[in-house]
C-alpha positions in Angstrom: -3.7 17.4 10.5 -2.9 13.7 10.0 0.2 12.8 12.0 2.8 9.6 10.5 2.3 6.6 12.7 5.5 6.3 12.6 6.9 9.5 13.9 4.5 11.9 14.4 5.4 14.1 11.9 2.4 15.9 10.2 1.8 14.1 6.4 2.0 16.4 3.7 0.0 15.7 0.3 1.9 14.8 -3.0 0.3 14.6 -6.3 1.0 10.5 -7.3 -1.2 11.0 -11.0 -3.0 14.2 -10.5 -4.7 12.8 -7.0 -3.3 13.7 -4.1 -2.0 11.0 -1.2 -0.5 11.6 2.2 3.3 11.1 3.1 5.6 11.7 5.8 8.5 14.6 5.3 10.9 12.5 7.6 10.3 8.1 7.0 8.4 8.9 3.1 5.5 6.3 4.2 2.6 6.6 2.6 -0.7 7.0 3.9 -3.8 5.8 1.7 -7.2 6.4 2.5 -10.3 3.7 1.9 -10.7 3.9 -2.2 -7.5 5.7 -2.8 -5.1 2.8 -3.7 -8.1 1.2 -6.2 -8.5 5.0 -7.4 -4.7 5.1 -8.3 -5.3 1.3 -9.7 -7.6 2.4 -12.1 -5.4 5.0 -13.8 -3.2 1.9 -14.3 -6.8 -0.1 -15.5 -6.2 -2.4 -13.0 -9.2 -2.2 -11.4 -8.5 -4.0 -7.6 -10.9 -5.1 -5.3 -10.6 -2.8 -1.8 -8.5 -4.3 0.8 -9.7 -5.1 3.8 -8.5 -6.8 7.0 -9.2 -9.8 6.8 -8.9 -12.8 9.5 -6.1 -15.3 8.2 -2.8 -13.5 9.6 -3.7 -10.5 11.4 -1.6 -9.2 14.1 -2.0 -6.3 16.1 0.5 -3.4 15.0 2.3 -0.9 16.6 1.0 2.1 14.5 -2.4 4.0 15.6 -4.4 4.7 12.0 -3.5 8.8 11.4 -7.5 9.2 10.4 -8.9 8.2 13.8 -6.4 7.0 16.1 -7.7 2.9 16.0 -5.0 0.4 16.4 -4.1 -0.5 13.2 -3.4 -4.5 12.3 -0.5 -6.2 10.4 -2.0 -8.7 7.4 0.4 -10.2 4.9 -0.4 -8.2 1.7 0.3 -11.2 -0.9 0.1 -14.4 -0.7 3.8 -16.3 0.6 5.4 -12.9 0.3 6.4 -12.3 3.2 5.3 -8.7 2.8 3.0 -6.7 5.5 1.4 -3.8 5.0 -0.5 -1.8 8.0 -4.7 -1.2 7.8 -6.8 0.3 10.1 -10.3 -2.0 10.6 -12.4 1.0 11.0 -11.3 3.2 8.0 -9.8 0.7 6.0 -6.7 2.9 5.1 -3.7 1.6 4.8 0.1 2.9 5.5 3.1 1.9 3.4 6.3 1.7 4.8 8.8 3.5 1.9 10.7 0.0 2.2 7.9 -2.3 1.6 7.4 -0.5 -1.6 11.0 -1.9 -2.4 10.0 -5.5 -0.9 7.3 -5.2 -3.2 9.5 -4.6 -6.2 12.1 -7.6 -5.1 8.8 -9.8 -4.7 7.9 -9.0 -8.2 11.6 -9.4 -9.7 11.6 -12.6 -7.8 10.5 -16.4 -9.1 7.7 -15.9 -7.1 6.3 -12.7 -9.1 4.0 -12.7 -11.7 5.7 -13.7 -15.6 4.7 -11.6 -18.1 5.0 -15.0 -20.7 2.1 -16.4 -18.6 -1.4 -17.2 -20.6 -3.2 -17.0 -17.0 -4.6 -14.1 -15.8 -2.8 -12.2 -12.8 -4.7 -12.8 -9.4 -5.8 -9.8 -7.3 -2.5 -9.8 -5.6 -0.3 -10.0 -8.8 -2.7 -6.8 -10.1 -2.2 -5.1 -7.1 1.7 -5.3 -6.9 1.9 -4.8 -10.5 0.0 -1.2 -9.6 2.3 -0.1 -6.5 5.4 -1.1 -9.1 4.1 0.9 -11.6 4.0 4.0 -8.8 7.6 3.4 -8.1 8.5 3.9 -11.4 7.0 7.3 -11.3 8.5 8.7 -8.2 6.1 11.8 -7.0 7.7 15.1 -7.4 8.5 17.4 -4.9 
């Protein structure tokens, strides 16, 4: 039984594109093991790079990791976003507040989100939030 970091409740697993993910009943955070978000990436073709904490603006957080009980850390998950995201440095999982999915999706309406007229290629980070968007717009079903 993996319990929320949040709350304790016990996660349940959803299907998010045929592969199963945790979430809490009660806050709807996500839990993602090591592999699972670039998994879900490459249904999308995306094909990230795993995330791992790093040393540039890590903090300690509040949350234990649900896998194994290590302090989890805070890191900004793009670059000038503003946006944090919570990662266990032993398991390299990561949890998902539901509301930073909607950060996410204000950071990518925003000036500061990728443009689709661009001729560059998107970054890691602009991939990355391009994929969580892309699971927002196909809720899970319960």
């Amino acid at each position: 039984m993996l319990a929320c970091p949040n709350d304790a409740h016990e996660l349940t697993s959803i299907q998010i594109e045929s592969m199963p993910v945790d979430q809490c009943p009660a806050c709807h955070g996500y839990w993602l093991h090591r592999g699972e978000l670039e998994t879900l990436g490459d249904h999308h073709h995306a094909h990230l790079v795993p995330i791992a904490v790093g040393d540039v603006g890590v903090v300690d957080s509040r949350r234990q990791c649900p896998l194994d009980a290590t302090p989890m850390c805070q890191h900004e998950f793009a670059e000038h976003s503003g946006i944090t995201i919570d990662q266990c440095p032993a398991c390299q999982g990561v949890w998902l507040e539901s509301d930073e999915l909607g950060k996410i999706i204000e950071y990518l309406d925003s000036d500061a989100g990728p443009r689709s007229g661009s001729n560059r290629p998107p970054t890691l980070t602009q991939r990355i939030l391009l994929f969580l968007y892309q699971l927002t717009a196909h809720p899970p079903v319960y």
